[in-house]
LUMTOR-536251 format. One record per residue: x, y, z of N, C-alpha, C, O in turn; residue number from 1; residue in one letter. Coordinates in Angstrom, 1 decimal. Example, Ala and Ser with C-alpha at 12.3 -4.5 7.8 and 13.67 -1.06 7.14 Angstrom:
REM LUMTOR-536251
{{13.2,-5.7,7.8},{12.3,-4.5,7.8},{13.2,-3.3,7.8},{14.2,-3.3,8.5},1,A}
{{12.8,-2.2,7.1},{13.7,-1.1,7.1},{12.9,0.0,7.9},{13.4,1.1,8.0},2,S}
//
This chain:
REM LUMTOR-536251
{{-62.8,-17.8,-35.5},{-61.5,-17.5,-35.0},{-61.0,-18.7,-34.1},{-61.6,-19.3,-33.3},1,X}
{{-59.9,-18.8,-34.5},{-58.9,-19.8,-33.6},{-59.0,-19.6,-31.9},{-58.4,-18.6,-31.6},2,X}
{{-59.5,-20.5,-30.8},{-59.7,-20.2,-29.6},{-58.5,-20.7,-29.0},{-58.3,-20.7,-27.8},3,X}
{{-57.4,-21.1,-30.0},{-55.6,-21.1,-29.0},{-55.5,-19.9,-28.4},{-56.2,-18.9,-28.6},4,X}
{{-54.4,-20.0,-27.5},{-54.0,-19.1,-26.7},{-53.2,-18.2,-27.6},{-52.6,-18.7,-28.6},5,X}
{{-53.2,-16.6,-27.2},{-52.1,-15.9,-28.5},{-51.3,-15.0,-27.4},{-51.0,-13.8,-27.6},6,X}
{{-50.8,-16.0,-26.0},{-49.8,-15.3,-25.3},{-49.0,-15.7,-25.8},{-49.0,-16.8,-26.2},7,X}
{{-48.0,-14.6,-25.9},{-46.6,-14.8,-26.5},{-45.9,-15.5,-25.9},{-46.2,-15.6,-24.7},8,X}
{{-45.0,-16.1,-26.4},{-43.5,-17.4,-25.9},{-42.5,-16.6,-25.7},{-42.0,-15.6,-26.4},9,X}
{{-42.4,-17.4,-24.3},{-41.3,-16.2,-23.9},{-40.2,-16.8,-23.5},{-40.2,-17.8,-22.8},10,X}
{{-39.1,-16.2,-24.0},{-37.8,-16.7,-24.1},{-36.8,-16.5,-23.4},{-36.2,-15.4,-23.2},11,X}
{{-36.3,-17.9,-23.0},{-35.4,-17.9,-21.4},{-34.2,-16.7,-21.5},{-33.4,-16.3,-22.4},12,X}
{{-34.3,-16.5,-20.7},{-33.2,-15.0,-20.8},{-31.5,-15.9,-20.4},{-31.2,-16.3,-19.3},13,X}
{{-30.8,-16.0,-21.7},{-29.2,-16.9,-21.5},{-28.3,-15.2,-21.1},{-28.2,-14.1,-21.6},14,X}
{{-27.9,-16.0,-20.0},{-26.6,-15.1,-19.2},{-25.1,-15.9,-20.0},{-24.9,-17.1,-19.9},15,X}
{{-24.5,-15.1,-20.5},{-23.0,-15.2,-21.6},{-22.4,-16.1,-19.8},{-22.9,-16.2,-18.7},16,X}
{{-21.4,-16.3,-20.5},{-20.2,-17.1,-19.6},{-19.7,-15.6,-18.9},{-19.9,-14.5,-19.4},17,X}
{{-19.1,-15.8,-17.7},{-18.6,-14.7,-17.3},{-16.9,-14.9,-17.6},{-16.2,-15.9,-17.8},18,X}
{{-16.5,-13.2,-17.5},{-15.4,-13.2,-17.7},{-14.1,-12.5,-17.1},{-14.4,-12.2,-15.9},19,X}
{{-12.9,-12.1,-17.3},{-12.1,-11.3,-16.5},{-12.5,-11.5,-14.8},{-12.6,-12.7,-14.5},20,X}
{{-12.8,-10.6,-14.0},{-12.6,-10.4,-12.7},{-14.1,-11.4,-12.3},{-14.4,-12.2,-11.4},21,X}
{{-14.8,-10.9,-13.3},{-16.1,-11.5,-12.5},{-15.8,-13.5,-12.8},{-16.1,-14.3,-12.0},22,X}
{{-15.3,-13.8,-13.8},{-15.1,-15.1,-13.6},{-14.2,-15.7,-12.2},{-14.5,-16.7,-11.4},23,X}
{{-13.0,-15.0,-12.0},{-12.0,-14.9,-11.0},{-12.8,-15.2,-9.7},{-12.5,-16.0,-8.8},24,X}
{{-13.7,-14.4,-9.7},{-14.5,-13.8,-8.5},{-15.4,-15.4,-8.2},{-15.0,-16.1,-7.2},25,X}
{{-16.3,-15.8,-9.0},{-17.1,-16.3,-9.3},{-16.2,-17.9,-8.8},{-16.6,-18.7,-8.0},26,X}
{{-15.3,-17.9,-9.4},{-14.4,-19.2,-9.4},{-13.9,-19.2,-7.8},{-14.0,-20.2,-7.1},27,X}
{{-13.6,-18.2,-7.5},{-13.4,-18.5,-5.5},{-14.2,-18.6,-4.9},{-14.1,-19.3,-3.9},28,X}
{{-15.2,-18.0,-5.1},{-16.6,-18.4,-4.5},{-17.3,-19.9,-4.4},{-17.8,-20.5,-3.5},29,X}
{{-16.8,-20.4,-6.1},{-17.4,-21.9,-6.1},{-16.3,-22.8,-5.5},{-16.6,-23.9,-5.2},30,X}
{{-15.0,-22.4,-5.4},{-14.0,-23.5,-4.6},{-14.1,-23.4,-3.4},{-14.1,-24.4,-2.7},31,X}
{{-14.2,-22.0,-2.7},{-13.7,-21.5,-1.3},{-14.8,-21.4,-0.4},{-14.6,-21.4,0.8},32,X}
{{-16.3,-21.1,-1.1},{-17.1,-20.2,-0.4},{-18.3,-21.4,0.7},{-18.8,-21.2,1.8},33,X}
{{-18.4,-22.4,-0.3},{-18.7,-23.8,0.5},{-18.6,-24.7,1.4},{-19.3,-25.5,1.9},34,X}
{{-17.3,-24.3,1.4},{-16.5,-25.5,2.6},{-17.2,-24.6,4.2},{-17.6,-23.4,4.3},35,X}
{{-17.3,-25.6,5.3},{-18.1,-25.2,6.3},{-17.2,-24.3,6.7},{-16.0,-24.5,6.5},36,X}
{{-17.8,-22.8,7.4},{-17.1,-22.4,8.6},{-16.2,-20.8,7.5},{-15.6,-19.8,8.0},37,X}
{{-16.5,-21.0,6.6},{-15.9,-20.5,5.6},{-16.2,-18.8,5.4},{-15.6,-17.7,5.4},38,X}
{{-17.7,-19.1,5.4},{-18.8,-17.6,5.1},{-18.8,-16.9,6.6},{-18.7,-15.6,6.8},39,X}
{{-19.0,-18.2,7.7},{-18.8,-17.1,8.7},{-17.8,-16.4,9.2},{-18.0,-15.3,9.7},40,X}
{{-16.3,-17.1,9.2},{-15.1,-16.4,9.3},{-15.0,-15.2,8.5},{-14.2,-14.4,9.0},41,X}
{{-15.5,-15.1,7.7},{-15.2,-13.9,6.7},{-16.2,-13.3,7.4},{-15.8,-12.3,8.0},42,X}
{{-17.2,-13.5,7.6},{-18.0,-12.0,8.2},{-17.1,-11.9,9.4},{-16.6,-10.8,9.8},43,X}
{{-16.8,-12.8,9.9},{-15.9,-12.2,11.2},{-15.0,-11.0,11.2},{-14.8,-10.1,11.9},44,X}
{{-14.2,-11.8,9.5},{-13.2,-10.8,9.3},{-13.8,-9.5,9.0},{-13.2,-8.5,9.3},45,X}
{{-14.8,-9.4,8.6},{-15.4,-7.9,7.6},{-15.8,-7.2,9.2},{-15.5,-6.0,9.2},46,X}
{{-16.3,-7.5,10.1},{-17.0,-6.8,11.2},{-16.1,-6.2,12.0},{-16.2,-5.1,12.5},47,X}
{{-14.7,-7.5,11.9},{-13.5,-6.6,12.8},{-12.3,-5.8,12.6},{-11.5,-5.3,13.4},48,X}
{{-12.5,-5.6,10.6},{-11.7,-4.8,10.0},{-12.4,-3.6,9.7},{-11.8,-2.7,9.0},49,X}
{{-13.5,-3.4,9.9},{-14.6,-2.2,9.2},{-14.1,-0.8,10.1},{-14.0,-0.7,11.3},50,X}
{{-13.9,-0.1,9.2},{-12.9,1.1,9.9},{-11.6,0.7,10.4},{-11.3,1.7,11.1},51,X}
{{-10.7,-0.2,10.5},{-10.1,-0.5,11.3},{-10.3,-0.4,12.5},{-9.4,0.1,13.3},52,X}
{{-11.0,-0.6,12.8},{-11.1,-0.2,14.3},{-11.1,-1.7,15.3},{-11.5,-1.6,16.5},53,X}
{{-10.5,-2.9,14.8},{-10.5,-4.0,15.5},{-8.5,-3.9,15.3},{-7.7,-4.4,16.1},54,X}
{{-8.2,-3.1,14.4},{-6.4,-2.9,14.3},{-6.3,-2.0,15.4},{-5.6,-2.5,16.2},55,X}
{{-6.9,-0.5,15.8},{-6.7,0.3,16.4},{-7.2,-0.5,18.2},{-6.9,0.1,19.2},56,X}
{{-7.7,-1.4,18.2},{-8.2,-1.5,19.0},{-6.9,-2.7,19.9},{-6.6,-3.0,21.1},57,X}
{{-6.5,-3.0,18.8},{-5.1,-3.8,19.2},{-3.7,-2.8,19.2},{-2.7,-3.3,19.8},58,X}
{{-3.6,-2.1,18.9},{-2.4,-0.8,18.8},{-2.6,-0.2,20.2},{-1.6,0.1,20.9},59,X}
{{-4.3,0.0,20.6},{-4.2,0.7,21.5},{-3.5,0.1,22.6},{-2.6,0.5,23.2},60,X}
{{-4.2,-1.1,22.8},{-3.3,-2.6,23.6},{-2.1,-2.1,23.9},{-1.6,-1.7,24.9},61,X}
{{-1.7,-2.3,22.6},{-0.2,-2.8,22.5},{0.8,-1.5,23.2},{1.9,-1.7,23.7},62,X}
{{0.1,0.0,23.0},{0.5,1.3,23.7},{0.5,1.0,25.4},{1.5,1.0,26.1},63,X}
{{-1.1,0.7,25.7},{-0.9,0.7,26.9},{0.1,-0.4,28.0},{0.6,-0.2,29.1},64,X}
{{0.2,-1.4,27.1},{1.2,-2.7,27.9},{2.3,-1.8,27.8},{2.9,-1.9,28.9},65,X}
{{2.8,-1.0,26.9},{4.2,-0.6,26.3},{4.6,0.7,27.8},{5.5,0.8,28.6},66,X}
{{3.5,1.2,27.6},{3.8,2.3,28.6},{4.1,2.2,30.2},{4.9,2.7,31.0},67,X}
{{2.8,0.7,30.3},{3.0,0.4,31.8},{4.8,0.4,32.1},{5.5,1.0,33.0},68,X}
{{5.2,-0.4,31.3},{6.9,-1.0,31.1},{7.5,0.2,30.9},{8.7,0.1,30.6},69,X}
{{7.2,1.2,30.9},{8.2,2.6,30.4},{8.9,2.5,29.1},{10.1,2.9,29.1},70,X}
{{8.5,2.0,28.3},{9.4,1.7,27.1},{9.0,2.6,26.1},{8.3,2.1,25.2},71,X}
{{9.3,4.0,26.1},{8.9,5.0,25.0},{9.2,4.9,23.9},{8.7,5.8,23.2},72,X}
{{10.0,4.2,23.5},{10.3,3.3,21.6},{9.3,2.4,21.3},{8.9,2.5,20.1},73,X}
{{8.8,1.7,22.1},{7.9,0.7,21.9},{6.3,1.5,21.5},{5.5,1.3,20.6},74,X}
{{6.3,2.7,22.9},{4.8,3.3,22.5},{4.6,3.7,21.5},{3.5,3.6,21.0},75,X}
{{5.6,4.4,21.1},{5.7,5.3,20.0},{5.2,4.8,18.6},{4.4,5.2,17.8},76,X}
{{6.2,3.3,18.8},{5.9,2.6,17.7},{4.5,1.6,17.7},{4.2,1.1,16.7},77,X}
{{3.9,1.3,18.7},{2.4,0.8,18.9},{1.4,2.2,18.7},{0.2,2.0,18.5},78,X}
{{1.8,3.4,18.7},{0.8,4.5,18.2},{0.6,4.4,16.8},{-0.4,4.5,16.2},79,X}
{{1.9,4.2,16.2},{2.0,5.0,14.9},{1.3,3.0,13.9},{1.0,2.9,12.7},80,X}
{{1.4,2.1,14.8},{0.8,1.2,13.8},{-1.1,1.5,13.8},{-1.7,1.2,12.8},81,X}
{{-1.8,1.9,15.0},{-2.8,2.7,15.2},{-2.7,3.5,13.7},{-3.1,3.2,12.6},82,X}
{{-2.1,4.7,14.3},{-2.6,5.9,13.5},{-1.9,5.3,11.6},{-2.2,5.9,10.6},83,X}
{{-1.3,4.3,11.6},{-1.0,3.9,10.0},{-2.0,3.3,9.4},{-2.4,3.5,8.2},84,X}
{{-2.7,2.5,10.3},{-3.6,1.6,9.9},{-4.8,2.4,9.7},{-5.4,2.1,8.7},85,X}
{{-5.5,3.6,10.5},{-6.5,4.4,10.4},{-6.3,5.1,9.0},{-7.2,5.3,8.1},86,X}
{{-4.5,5.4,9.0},{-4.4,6.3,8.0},{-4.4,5.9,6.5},{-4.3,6.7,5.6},87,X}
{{-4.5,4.3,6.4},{-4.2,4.1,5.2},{-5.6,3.4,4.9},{-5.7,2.7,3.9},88,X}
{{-6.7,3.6,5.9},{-8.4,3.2,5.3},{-8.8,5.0,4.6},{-9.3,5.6,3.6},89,X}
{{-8.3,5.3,5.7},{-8.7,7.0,5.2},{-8.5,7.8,3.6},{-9.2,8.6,3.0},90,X}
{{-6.8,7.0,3.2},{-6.7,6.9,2.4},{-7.3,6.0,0.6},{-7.3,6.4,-0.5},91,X}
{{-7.9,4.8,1.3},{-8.8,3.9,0.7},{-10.1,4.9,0.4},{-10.2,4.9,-0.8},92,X}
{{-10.9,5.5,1.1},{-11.7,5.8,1.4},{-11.8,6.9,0.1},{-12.6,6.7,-0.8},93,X}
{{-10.9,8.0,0.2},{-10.8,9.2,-0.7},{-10.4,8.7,-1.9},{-10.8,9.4,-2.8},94,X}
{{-9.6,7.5,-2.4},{-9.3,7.1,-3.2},{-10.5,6.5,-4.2},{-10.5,6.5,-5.4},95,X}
{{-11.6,6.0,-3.3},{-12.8,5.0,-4.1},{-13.3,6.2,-4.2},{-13.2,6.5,-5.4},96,X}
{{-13.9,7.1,-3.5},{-14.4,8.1,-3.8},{-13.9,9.1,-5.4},{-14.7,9.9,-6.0},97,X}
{{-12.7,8.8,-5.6},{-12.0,9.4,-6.7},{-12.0,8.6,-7.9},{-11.8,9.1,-9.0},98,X}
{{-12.1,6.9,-7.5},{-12.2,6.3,-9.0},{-13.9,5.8,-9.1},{-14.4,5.5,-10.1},99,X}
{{-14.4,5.9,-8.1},{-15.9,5.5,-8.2},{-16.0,4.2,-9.1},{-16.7,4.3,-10.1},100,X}
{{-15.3,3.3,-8.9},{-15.9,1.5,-9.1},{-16.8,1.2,-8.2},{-16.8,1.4,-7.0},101,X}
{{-17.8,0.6,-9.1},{-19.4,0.0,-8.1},{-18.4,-1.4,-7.9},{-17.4,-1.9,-8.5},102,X}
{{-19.1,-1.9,-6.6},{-18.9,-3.1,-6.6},{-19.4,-4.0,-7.0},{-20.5,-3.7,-7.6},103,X}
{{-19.2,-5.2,-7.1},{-19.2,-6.5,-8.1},{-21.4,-6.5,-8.3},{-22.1,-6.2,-7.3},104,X}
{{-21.6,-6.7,-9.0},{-23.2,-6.9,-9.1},{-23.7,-7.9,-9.9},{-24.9,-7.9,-9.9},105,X}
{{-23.4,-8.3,-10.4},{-23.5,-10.1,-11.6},{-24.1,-10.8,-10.3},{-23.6,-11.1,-9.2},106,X}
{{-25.5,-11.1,-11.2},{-26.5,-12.2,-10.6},{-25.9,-13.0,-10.2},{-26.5,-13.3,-9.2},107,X}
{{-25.0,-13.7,-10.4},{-24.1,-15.2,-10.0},{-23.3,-15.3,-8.5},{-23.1,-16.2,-7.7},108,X}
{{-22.8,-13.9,-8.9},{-22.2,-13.2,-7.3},{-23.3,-13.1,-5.8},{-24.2,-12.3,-5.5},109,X}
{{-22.6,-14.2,-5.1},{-23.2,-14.1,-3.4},{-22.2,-13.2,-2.8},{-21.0,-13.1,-2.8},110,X}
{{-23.3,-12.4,-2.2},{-23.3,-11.6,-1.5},{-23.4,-11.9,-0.1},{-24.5,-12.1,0.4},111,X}
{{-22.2,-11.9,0.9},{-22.3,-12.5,2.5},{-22.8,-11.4,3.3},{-23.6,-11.6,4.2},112,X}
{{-22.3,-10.2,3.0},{-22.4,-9.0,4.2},{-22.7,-7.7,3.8},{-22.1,-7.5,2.7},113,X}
{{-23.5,-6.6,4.3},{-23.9,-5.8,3.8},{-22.0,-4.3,3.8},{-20.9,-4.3,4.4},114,X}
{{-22.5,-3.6,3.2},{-21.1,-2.8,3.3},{-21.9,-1.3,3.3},{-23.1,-1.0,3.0},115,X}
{{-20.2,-0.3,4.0},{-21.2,0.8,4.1},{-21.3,1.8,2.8},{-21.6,3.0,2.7},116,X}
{{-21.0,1.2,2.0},{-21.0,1.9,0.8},{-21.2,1.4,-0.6},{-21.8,0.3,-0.5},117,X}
{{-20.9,1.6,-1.8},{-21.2,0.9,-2.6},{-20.0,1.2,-3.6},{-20.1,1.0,-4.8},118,X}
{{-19.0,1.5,-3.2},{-17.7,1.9,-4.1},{-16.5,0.9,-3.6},{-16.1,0.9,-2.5},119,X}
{{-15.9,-0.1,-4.5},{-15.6,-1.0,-4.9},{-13.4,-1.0,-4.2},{-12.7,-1.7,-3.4},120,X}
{{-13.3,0.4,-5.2},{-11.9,0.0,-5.7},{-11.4,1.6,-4.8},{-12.1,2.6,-4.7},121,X}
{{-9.7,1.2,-4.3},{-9.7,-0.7,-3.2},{-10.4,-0.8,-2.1},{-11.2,-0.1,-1.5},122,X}
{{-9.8,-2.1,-2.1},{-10.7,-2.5,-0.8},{-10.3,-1.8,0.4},{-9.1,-1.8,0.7},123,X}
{{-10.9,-1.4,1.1},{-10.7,-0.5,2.5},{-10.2,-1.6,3.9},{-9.5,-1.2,4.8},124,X}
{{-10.7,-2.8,3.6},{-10.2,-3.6,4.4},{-8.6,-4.5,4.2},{-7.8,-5.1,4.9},125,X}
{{-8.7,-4.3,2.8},{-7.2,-5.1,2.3},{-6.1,-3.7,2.7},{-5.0,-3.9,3.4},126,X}
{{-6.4,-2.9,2.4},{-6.0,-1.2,2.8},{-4.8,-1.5,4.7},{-3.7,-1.7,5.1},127,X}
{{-6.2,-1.4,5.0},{-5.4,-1.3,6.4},{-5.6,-2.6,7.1},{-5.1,-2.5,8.3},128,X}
{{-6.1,-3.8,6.8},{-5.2,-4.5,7.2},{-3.6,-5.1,7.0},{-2.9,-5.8,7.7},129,X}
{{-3.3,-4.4,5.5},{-1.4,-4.7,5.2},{-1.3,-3.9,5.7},{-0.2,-4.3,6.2},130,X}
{{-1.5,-2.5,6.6},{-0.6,-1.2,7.1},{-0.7,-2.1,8.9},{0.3,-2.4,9.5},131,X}
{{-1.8,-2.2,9.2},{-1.7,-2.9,10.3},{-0.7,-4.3,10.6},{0.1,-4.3,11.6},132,X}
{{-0.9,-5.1,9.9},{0.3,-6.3,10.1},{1.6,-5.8,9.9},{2.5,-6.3,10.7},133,X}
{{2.0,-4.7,8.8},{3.4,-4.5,9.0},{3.5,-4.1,10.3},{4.2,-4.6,11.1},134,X}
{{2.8,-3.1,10.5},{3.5,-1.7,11.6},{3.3,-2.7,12.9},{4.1,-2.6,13.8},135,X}
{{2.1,-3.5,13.1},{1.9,-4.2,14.4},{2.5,-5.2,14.4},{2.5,-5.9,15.4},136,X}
{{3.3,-5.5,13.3},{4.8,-6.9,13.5},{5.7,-6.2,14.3},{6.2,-6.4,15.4},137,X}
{{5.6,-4.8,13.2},{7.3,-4.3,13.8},{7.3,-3.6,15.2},{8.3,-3.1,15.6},138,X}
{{5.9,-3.4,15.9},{5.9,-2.9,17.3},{6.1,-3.9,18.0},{6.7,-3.6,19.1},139,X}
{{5.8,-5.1,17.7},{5.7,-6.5,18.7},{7.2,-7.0,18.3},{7.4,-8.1,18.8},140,X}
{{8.2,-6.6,17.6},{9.5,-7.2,17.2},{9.9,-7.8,16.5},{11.0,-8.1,16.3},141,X}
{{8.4,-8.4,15.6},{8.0,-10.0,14.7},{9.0,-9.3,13.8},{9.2,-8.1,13.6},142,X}
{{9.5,-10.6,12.9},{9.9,-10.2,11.3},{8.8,-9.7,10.5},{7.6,-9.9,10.4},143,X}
{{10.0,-8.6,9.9},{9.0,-8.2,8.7},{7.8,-8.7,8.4},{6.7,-8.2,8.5},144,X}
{{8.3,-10.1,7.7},{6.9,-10.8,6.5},{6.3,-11.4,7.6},{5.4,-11.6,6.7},145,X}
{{5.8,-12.0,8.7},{6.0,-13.0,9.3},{4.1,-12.6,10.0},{3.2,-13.3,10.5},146,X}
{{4.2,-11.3,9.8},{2.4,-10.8,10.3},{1.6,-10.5,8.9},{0.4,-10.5,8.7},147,X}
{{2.5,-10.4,8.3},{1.6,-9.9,7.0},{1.1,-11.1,6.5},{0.0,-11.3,6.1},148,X}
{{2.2,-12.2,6.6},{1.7,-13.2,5.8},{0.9,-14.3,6.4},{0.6,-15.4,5.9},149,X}
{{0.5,-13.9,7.7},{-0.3,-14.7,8.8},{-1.8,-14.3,8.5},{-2.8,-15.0,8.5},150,X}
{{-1.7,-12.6,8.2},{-3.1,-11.8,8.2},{-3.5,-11.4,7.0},{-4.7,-11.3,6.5},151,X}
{{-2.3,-11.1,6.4},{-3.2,-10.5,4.8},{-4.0,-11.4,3.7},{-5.2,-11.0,3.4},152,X}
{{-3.5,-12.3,3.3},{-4.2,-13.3,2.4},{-5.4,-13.8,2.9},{-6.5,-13.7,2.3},153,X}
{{-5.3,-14.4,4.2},{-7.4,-14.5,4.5},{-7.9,-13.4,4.4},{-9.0,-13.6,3.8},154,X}
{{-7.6,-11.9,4.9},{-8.4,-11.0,4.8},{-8.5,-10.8,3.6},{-9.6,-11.2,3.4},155,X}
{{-8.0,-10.3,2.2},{-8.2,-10.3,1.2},{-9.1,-11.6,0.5},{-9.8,-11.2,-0.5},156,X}
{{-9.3,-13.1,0.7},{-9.5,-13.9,0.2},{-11.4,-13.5,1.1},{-12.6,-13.6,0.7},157,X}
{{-11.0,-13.3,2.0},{-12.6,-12.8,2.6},{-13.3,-12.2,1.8},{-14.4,-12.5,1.5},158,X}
{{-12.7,-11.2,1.3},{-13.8,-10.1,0.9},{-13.9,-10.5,-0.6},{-14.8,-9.9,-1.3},159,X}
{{-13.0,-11.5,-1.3},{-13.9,-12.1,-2.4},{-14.9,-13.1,-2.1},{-16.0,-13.2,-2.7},160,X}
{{-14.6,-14.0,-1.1},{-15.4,-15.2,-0.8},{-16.8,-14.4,-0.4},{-17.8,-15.0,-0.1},161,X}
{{-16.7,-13.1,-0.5},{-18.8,-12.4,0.9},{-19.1,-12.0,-0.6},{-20.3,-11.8,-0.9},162,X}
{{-17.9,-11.8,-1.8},{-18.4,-10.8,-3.3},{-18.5,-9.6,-2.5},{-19.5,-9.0,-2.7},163,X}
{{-17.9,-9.2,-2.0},{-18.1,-7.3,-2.2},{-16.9,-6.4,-3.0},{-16.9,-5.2,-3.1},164,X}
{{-15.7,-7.4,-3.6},{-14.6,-6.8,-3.8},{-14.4,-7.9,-5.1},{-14.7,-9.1,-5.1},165,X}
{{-13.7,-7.1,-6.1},{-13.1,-7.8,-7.0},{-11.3,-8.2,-7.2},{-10.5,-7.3,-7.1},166,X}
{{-11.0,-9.4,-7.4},{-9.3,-9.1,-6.6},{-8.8,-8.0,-7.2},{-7.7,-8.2,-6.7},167,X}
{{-8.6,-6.9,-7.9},{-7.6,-6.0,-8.4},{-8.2,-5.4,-7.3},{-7.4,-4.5,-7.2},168,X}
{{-9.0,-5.1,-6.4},{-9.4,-4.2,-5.4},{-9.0,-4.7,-3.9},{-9.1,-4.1,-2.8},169,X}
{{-8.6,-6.0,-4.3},{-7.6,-6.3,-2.8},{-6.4,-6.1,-2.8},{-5.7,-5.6,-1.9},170,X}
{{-6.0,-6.6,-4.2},{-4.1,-6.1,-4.7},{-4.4,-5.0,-4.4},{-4.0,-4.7,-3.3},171,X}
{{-5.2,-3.9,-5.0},{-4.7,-2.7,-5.1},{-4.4,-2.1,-3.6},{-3.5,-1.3,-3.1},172,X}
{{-5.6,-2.8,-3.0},{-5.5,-1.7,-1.8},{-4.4,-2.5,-0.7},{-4.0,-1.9,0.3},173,X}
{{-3.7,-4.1,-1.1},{-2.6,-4.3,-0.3},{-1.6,-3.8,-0.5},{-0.6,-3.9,0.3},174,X}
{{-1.6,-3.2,-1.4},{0.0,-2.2,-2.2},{-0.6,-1.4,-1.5},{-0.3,-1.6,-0.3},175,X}
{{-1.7,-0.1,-1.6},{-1.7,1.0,-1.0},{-1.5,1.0,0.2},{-1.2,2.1,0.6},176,X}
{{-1.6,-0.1,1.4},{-1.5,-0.6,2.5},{0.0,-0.6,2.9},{0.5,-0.1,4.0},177,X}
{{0.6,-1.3,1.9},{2.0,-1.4,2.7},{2.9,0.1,1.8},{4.1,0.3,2.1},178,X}
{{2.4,0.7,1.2},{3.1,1.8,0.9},{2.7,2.8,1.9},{3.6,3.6,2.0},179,X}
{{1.6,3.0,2.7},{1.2,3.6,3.7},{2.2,3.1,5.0},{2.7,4.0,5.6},180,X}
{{2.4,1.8,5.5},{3.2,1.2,6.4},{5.1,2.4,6.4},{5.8,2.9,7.2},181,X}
{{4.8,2.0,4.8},{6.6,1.9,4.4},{6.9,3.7,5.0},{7.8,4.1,5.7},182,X}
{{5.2,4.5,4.4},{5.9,6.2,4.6},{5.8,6.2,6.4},{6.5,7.0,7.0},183,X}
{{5.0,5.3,7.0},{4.9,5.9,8.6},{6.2,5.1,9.5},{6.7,5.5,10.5},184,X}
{{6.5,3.9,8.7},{8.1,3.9,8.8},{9.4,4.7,8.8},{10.3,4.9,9.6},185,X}
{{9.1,5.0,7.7},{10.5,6.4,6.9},{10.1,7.6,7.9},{10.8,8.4,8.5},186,X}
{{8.8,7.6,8.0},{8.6,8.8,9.6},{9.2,8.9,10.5},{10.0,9.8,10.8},187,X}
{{8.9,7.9,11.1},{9.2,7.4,12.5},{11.1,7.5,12.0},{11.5,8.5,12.7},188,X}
{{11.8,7.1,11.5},{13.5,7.5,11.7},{13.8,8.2,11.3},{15.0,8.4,11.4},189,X}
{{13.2,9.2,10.3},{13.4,10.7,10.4},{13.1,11.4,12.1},{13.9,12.0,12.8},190,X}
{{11.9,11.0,12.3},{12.0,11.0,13.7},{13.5,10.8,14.9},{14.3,11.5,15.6},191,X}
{{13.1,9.4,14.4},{14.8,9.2,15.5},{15.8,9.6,15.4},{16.5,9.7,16.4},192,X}
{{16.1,9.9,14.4},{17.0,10.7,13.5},{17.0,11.6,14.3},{17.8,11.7,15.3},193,X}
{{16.2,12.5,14.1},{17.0,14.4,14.6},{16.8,14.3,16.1},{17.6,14.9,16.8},194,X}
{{15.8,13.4,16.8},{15.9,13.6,18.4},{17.5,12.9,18.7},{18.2,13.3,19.7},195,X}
{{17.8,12.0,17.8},{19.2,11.8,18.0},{20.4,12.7,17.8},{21.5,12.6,18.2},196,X}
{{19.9,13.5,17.0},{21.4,14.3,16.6},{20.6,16.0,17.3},{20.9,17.1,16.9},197,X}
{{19.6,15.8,18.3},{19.8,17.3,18.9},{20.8,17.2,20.2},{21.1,18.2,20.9},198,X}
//
């Protein structure tokens, strides 16, 4: 008998090219995720948008300065960017729960930060931070676009650069974000509305 070895040859396991979202994903990671200073800002972002509660924590601010000044238009409207921004993760929240997308999992994908769940789509942070920038522009006086477009794009570009989100789950949840802003807007002057005409 032949004394060669008769372990089998084992054959390197080829990963296909990636494609659609995961290439997308994959491609910001390799332009964006490198540069110094880059990975940690993003965890910064992910720690102080997690629940909103780094938005609510600035609403509440913005209530109390409002009140010291007696200006009950202003509190009103520093509550309701609070309660928009709570209300449009909450809405994120029931929503992933309803379409159940796992989040991104391809070997190639770095992963920055751990999350408290494992359901993808939308993103809960792209969510309420557009409800936050609108509603905390328009309590502070800013133009319209002028917070959104300060705050939303790094936060969304965050949460692909850590890999926990695929971009249709940042779009999605920046639309669900400012459609949440738009209804606690149309609230609030329905509101003014009838306190005005009692």
């Amino acid at each position: 008998m032949s004394s060669e070895s008769t372990e089998s040859v084992q054959t390197p396991v080829v990963i296909p090219p990636a494609t659609g979202e995961v290439a997308a994903l994959l491609a910001v990671q390799r332009v964006v995720a490198n540069r110094p200073g880059v990975v940690s800002a993003a965890r910064g972002m992910s720690h102080f948008g997690e629940h909103s509660l780094g938005w609510l924590a600035i609403a509440g601010a913005g209530v109390l300065a409002t009140r010291r000044r007696g200006d009950s238009t202003a509190v009103r409207h520093w509550a309701e960017a609070g309660v928009g921004a709570f209300g449009a993760h909450a809405a994120s929240v029931i929503i992933k729960r309803v379409v159940r997308r796992k989040r991104p999992h391809d070997e190639r994908i770095a992963v920055g930060v751990s999350t408290p769940s494992k359901l993808s789509f939308p993103s809960s942070h792209a969510t309420s931070t557009t409800a936050a920038a609108i509603l905390i522009g328009r309590a502070a006086g800013l133009p319209p676009a002028a917070l959104p477009a300060v705050l939303v794009p790094p936060m969304l570009l965050s949460r692909l650069v850590l890999g926990v989100h695929y971009p249709t789950d940042v779009l999605a949840g920046a639309a669900i974000g400012a459609a949440s802003a738009a209804a606690v807007v149309a609230g609030d002057r329905l509101f003014a509305t009838n306190v005005a005409t009692r």
